[in-house]
C-alpha positions as CSV (number, residue, x, y, z in Angstrom):
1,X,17.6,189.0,-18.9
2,X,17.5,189.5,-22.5
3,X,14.5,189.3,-24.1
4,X,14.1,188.2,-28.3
5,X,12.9,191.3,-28.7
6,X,15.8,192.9,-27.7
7,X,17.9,190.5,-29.6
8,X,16.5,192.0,-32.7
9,X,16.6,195.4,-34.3
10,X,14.6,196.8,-36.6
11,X,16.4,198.4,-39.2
12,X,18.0,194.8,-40.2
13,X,16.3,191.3,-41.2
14,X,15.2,189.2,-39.1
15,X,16.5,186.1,-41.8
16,X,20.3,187.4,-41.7
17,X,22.6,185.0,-40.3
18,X,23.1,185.6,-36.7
19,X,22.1,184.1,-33.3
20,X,18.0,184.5,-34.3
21,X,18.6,183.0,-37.6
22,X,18.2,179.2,-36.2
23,X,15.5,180.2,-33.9
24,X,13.3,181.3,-37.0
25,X,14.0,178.1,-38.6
26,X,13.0,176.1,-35.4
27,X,10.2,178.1,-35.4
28,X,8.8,177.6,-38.9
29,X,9.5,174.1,-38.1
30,X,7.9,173.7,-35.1
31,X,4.5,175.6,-36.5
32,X,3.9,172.8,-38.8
33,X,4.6,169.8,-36.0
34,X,3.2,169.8,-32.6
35,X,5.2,172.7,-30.9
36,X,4.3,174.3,-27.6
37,X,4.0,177.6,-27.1
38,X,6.0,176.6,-24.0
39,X,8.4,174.9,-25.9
40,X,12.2,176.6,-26.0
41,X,13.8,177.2,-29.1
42,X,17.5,177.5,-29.7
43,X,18.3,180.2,-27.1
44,X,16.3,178.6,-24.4
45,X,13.8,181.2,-25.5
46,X,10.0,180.0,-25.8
47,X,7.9,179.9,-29.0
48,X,5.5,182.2,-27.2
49,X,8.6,184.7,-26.4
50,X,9.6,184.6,-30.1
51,X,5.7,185.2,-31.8
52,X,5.3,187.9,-29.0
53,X,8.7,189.7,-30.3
54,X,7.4,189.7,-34.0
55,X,4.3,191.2,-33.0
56,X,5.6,194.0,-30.9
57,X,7.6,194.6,-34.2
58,X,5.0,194.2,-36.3
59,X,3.1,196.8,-34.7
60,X,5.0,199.7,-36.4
61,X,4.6,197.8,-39.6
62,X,7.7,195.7,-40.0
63,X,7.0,194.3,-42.8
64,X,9.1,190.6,-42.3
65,X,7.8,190.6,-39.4
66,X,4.1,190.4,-40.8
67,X,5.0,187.9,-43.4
68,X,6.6,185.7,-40.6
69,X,3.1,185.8,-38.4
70,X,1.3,185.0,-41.9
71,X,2.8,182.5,-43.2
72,X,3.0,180.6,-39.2
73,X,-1.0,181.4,-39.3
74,X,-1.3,178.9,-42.3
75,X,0.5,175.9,-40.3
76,X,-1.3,174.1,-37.6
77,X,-1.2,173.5,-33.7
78,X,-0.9,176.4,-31.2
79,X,2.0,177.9,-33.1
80,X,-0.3,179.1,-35.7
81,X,-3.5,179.5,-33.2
82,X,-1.6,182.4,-31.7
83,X,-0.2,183.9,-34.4
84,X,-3.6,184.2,-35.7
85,X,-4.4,185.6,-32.5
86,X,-2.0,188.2,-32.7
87,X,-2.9,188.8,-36.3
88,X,-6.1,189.5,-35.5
89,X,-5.2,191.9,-32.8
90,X,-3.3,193.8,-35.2
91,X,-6.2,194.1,-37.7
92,X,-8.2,195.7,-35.2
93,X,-5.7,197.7,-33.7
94,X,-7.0,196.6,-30.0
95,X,-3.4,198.4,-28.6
96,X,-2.9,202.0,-28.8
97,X,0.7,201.5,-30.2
98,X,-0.6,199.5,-33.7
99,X,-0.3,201.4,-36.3
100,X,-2.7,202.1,-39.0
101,X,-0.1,201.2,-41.9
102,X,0.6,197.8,-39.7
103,X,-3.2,196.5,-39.6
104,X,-3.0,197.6,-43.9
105,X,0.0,195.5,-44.4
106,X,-2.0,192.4,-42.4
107,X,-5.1,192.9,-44.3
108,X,-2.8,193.5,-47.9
109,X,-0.5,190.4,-47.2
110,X,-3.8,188.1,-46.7
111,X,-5.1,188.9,-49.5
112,X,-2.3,188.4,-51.5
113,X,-1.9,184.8,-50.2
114,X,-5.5,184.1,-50.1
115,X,-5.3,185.1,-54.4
116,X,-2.5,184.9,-56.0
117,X,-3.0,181.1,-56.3
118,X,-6.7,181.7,-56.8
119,X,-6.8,178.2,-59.6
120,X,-4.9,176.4,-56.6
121,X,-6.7,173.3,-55.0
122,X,-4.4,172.9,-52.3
123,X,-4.9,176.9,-51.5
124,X,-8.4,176.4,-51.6
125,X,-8.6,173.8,-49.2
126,X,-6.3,175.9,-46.8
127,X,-8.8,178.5,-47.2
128,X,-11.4,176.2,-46.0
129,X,-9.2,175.4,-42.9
130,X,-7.8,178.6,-42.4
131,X,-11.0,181.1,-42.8
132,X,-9.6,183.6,-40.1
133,X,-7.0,184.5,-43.7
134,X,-10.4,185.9,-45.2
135,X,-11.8,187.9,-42.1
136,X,-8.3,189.5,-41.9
137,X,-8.0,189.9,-45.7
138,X,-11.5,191.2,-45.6
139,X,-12.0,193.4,-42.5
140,X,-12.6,197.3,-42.0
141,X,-9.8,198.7,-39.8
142,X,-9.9,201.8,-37.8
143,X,-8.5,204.8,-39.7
144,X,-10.2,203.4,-42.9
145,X,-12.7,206.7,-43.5
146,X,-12.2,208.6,-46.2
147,X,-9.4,206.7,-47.7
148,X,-8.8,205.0,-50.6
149,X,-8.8,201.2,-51.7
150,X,-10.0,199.8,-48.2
151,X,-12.6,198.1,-49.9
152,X,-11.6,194.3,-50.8
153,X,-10.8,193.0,-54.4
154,X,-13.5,191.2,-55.8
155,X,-11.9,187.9,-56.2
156,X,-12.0,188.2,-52.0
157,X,-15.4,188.9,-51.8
158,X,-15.8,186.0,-54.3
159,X,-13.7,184.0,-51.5
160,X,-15.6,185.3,-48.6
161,X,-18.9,184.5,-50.7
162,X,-18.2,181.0,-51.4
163,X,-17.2,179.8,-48.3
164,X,-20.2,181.9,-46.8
165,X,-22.6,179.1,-48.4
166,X,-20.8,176.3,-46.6
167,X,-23.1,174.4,-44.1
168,X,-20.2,174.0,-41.3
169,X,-18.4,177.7,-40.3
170,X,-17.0,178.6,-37.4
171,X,-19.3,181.0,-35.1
172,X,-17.0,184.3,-35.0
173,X,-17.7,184.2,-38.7
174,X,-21.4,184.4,-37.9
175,X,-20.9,186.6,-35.2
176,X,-19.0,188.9,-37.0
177,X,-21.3,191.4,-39.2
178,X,-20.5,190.6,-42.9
179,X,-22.1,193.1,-45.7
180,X,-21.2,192.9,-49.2
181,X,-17.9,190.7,-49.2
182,X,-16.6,193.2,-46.2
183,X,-16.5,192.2,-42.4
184,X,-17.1,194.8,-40.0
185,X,-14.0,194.9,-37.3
186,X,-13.5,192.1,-36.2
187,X,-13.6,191.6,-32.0
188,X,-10.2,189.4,-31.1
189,X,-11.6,188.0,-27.9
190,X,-15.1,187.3,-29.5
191,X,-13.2,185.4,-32.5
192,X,-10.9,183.3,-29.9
193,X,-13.7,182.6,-27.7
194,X,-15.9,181.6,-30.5
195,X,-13.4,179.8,-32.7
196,X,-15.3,176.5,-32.9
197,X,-17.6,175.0,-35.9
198,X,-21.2,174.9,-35.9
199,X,-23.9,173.7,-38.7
200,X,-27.2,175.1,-39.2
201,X,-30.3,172.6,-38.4
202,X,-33.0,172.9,-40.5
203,X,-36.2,172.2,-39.1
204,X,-39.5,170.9,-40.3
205,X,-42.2,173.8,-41.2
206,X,-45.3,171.9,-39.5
207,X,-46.0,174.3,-36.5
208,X,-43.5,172.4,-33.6
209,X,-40.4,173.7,-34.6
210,X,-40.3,176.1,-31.3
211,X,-40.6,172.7,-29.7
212,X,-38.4,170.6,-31.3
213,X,-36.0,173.5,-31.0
214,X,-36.1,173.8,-27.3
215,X,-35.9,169.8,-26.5
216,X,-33.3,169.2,-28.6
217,X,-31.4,172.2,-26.6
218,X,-32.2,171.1,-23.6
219,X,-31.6,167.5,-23.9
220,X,-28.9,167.9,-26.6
221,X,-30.1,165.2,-28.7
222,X,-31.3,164.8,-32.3
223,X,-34.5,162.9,-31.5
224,X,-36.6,166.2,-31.4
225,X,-35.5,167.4,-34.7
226,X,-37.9,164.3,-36.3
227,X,-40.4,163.7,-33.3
228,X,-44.0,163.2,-34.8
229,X,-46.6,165.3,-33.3
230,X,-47.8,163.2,-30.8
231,X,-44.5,162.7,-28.8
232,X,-43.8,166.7,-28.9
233,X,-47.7,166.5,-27.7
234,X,-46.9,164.3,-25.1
235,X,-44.0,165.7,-23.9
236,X,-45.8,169.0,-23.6
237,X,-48.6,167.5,-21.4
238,X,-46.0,165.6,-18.8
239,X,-47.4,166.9,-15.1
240,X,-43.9,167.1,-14.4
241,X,-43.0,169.7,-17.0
242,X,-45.9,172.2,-17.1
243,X,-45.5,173.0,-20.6
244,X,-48.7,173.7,-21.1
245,X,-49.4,176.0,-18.2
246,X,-46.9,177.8,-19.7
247,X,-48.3,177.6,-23.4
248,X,-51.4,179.1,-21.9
249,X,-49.5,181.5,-19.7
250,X,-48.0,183.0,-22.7
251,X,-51.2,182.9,-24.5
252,X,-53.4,184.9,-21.9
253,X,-49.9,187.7,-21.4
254,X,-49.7,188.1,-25.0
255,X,-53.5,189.6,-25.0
256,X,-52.4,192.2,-21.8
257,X,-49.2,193.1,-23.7
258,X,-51.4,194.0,-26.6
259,X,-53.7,196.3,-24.7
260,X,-51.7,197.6,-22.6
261,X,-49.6,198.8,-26.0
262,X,-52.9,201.0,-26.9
263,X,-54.1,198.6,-29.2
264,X,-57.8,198.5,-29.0
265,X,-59.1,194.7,-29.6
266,X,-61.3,194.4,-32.6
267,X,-65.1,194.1,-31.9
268,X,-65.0,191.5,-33.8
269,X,-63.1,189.5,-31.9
270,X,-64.2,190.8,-28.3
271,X,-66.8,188.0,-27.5
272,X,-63.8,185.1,-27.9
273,X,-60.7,187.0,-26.0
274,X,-63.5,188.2,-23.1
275,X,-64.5,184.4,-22.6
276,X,-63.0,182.8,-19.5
277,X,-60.7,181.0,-20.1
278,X,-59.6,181.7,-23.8
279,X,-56.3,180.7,-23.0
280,X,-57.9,177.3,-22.6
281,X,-60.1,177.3,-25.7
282,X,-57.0,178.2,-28.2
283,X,-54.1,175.7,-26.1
284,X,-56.6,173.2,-26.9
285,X,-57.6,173.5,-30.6
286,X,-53.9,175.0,-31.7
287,X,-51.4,172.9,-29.7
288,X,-53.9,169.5,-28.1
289,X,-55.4,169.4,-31.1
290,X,-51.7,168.2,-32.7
291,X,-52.4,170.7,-35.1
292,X,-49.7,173.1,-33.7
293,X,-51.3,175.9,-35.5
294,X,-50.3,178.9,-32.5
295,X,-48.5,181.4,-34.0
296,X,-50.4,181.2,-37.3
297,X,-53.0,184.1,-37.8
298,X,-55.4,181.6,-39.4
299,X,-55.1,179.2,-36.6
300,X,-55.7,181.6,-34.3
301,X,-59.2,182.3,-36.3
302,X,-60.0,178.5,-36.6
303,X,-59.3,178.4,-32.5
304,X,-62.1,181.4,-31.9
305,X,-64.5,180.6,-34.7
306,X,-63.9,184.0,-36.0
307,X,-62.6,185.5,-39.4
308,X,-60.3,188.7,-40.0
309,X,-61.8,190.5,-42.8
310,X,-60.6,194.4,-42.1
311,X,-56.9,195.7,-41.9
312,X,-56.9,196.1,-37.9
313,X,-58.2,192.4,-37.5
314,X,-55.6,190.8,-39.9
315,X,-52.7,193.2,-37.9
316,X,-54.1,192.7,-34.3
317,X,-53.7,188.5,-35.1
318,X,-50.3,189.1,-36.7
319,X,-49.3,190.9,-33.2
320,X,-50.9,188.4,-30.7
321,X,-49.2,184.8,-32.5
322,X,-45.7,187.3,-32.5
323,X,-46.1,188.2,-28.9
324,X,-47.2,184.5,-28.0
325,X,-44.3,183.2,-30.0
326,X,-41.5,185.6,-28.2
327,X,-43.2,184.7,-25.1
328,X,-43.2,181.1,-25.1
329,X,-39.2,181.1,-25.5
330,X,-39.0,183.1,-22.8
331,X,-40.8,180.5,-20.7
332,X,-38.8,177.8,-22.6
333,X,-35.2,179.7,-21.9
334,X,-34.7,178.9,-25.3
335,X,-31.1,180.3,-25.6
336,X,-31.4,183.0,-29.2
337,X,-27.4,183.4,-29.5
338,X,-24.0,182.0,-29.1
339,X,-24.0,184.8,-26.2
340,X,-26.2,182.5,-23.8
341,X,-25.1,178.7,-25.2
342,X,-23.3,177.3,-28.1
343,X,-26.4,175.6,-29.5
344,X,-29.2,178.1,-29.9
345,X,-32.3,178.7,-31.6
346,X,-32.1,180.9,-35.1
347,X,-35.9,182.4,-35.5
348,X,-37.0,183.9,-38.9
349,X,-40.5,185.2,-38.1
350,X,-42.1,182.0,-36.1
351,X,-39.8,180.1,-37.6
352,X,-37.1,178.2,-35.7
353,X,-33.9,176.8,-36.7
354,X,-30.9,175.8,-34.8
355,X,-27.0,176.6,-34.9
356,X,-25.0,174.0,-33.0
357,X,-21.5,172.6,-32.1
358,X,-20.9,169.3,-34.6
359,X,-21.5,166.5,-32.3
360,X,-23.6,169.3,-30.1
361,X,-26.6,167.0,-30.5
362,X,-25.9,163.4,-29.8
């Protein structure tokens, strides 16, 4: 059988007038219409066949080649999904036989298109859709060290920087390290697999945002992001759920991580942590109290009656609400990356926020 690839040489274009020329056209044709990668072209040769053949070209830097998989990237449908797929295999020269020179040209030609109309609504807006053209305009490639002019031009990073702030992105752009306008290299099957858009959830500051963070996961719904106090509280204290064995669970643990770490508990504080029971004393004056006041040092001192007032204190507190905290999503199976769920939890400090699917939460 004859293959495209065989069809086509490499010392001559792939536009001359021949036998491929109509299958090009059909191809640029069908990227911006609803073609199959199943679909047959001219020579009863699939679109999949055809992309395939410029990408084993395109590996020793051919350079129409490389323009052809570019410009199909910027169309729509599966057409251009797998050519960005095979884009993005060449930027990070996954196969031993991609040259360095091929994933240069890939990351040169994107940022050419993603600049040269730089005043251009309409290229703006395809940015916006088409935000795989900055990771590959953008991205370190292997056989970078030590060479020249690998770092991208500014108007680039000024690319990469505004569509950084936008609240919807899609989560290979937040999985993929980004530091100072320059992604690291990028992982093809992490950006296929997490090709999908996601917003981050701002939660309220008021103590329950652990909470609210792991009901709305676990029922998907928005109704926890706004719960009062009382509701979370109740939902906490259902017999069925056991919430707040678990609260207390993670409370008494926390205070046996701690010492078994070395770190000696502060006389001042020995009479509260040696009561029976403490667990019980601060569940009850932090969390049943509606307060929601756990994982905050002072609220910790409010629960025991007791003040920090020396260096050791103020760090032993700062330890037992972290250790608490990490514990109690633990216990919750509170999901902290798009490793273990598409919706997950986003932590800064005590802090939770979330980064989900659109529509994640209904």
């Amino acid at each position: 059988m004859i293959t495209p690839t065989m069809k086509i040489s490499r010392d001559r274009s792939i536009y001359s007038e021949s036998e491929h020329n109509p299958a090009i056209d059909c191809l640029l044709n069908g990227a911006t219409s609803s073609m199959k990668l199943e679909d047959k072209l001219n020579d009863d040769s699939t679109a999949q066949e055809y992309l395939d053949m410029l990408f084993s070209l395109a590996k020793g830097d051919h350079q129409e080649s490389i323009e052809l998989l570019l410009n199909l990237a910027l169309s729509e449908g599966e057409v251009a999904s797998y050519a960005q797929d095979l884009l993005c295999t060449l930027i990070a020269r996954e196969k031993d036989d991609i040259s360095y020179k091929a994933a240069c040209s890939v990351r040169s030609g994107s940022q050419v298109l993603a600049t040269q109309f730089s005043s251009s609504l309409i290229t703006d807006e395809i940015l916006d859709t088409h935000p795989k053209l900055l990771l590959f305009a953008a991205s370190k490639i292997t056989g970078d060290e030590g060479k020249a002019d690998t770092i991208p031009p500014l108007l680039v990073k000024s690319k990469i920087q505004s569509f950084d702030t936008k609240p919807i992105k899609p989560q290979w752009w937040l999985d993929t390290k980004l530091e100072d306008g320059q992604f690291a290299t990028p992982n093809p099957a992490v950006v296929k697999d997490k090709d999908y858009l996601v917003e981050k959830i701002i939660l309220p500051d008021d103590g329950a945002c652990q909470f609210r963070a792991a009901f709305a996961l676990k029922h998907k719904t928005k109704h926890w992001l706004t719960a009062d106090k009382a509701e979370i509280l109740n939902e906490i204290e259902k017999p069925t759920n056991c919430y707040d064995s678990m609260i207390k669970k993670s409370i008494s643990d926390a205070l046996t991580q701690i010492i078994g770490t070395g770190f000696k508990l502060p006389h001042t504080f020995e009479s509260a942590f040696n009561e029976q029971d403490f667990e019980d004393t601060i569940y009850n004056k932090t969390i049943k109290s509606r307060d929601f006041t756990l994982y905050s040092p002072s609220g910790i001192e409010s629960a025991i009656d007791k003040s920090a007032s020396t260096k050791q204190e103020s760090e032993f507190l700062e330890l037992f609400t972290d250790i608490v905290g990490q514990n109690l999503a633990a216990s919750l199976e509170i999901p902290l990356s798009s490793q273990n769920s598409q919706g997950y939890a986003l932590p800064t400090g005590n802090h939770y926020n979330l980064i989900v699917p659109i529509d994640y939460l209904k």
